[in-house]
C-alpha positions in Angstrom: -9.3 -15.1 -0.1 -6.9 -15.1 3.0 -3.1 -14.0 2.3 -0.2 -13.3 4.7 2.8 -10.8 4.5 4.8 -10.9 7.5 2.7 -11.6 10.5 -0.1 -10.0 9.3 -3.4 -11.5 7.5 -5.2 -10.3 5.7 -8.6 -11.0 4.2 -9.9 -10.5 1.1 -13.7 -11.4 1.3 -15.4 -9.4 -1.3 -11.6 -9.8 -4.2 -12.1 -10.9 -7.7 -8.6 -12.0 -7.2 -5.6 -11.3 -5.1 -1.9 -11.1 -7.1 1.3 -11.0 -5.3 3.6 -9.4 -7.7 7.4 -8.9 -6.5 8.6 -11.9 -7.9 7.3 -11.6 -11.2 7.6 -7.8 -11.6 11.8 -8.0 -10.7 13.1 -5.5 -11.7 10.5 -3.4 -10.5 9.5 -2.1 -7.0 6.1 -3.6 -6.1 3.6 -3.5 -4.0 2.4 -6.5 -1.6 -0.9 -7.0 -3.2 -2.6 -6.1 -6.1 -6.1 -7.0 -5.1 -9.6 -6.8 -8.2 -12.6 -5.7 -6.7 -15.8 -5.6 -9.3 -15.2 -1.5 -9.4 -11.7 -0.8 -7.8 -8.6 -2.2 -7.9 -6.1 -2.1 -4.2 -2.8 -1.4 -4.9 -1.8 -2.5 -0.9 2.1 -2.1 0.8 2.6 -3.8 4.2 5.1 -2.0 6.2 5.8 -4.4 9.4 7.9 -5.0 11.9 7.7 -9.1 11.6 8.3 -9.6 15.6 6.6 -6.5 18.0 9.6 -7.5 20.5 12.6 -6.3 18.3 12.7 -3.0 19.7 15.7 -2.3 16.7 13.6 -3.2 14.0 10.8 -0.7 15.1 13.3 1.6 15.5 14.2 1.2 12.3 10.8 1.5 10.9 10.3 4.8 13.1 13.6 6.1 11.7 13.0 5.3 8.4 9.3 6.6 8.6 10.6 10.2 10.3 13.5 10.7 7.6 11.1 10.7 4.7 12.6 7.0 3.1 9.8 5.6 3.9 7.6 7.8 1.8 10.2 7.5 -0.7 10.2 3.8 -0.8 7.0 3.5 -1.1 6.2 6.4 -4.1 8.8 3.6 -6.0 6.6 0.9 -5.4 3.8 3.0 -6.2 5.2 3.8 -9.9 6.4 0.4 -9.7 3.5 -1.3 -9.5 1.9 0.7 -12.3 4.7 0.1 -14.5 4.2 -3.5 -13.9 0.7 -3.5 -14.7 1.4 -1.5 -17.5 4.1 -4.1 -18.7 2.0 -6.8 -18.7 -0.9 -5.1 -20.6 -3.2 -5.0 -17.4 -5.6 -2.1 -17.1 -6.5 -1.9 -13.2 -10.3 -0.5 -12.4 -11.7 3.1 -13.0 -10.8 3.5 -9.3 -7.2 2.5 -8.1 -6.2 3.0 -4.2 -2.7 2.6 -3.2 -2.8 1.7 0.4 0.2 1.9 2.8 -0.5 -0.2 6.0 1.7 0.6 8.6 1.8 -2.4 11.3 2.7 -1.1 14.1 1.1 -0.3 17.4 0.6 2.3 18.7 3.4 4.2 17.0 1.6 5.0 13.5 -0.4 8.1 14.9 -2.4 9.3 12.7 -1.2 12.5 12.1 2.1 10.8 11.1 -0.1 9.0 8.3 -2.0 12.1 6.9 1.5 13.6 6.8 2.6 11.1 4.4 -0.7 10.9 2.9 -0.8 14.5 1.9 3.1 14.2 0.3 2.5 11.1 -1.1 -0.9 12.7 -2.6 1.1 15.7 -3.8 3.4 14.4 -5.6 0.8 11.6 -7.1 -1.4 14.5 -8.1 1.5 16.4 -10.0 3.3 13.6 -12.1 0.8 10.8 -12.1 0.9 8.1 -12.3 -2.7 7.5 -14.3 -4.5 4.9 -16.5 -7.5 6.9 -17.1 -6.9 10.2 -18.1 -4.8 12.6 -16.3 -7.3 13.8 -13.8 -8.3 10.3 -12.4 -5.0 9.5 -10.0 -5.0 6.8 -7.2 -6.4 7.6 -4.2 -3.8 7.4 -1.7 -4.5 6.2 2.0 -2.0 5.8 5.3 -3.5 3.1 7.0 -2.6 1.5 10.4 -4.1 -1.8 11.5 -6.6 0.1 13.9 -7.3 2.1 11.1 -7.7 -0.4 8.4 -9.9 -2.4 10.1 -12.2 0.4 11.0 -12.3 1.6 7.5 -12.7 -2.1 5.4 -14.5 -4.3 7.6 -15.1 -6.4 4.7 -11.1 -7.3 4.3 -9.7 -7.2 7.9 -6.3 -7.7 9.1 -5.5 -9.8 11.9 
């Protein structure tokens, strides 16, 4: 199953399905993809700079990324999403990720990412959210393209 967002594609070889909820989870914060795997479900944000050349977008991004919005923004599409799911009576598998992808090169070192990671993580880890028990929570991951693609060769990004 191939799907865009911005000028990235992905591809999701091994999905049950792929759902793109913004529009139909208004007024929630979403994220990009919600993607069913036989025993996980991929709870994926795309963070991208739609043209590598705008120089003021990425500084945007960078700003936004070194301020701590960023991780903001996406813990709300994080709870977001859930709520969604919750909303319309859709119980994700045993094993939820929520992925951040960062598309940008080379600027999402990954000591950047684990930083957010870890807050993101710490935060997850002390108010939830969960749909099997308290102690399972979303595993959180800080991807960038490099990164991704390394990681799940079965659903690269291009």
């Amino acid at each position: 199953m191939r799907k865009s967002e911005g000028r990235l594609k992905f591809d999701f070889k091994t999905a049950l399905s792929v759902e793109r909820p913004e529009e139909l989870a208004q007024p929630f914060k979403c994220a990009d993809f919600i993607v069913q795997e036989i025993d996980a479900t991929w709870l994926i944000e795309v963070t991208d700079v739609s043209r590598l050349d705008d120089k003021n977008a990425i500084a945007n991004l960078l700003g936004q990324w070194t301020s701590g919005y960023l991780l903001k923004d996406m813990l709300m599409k994080q709870y977001g999403t859930h709520a969604y799911l919750a909303h319309i009576k859709e119980t994700p598998a045993p094993i939820v990720f929520f992925c951040v992808v960062i598309g940008l090169r080379p600027q999402a070192d990954a000591a950047q990412r684990s930083r957010m990671r870890d807050e993101m993580k710490r935060i997850t880890d002390k108010i939830g959210p969960s749909f099997h028990g308290t102690t399972n929570r979303p595993i959180i991951k800080v991807e960038s393209i490099e990164s991704w693609n390394k990681a799940h060769p079965n659903v690269q990004i291009a």
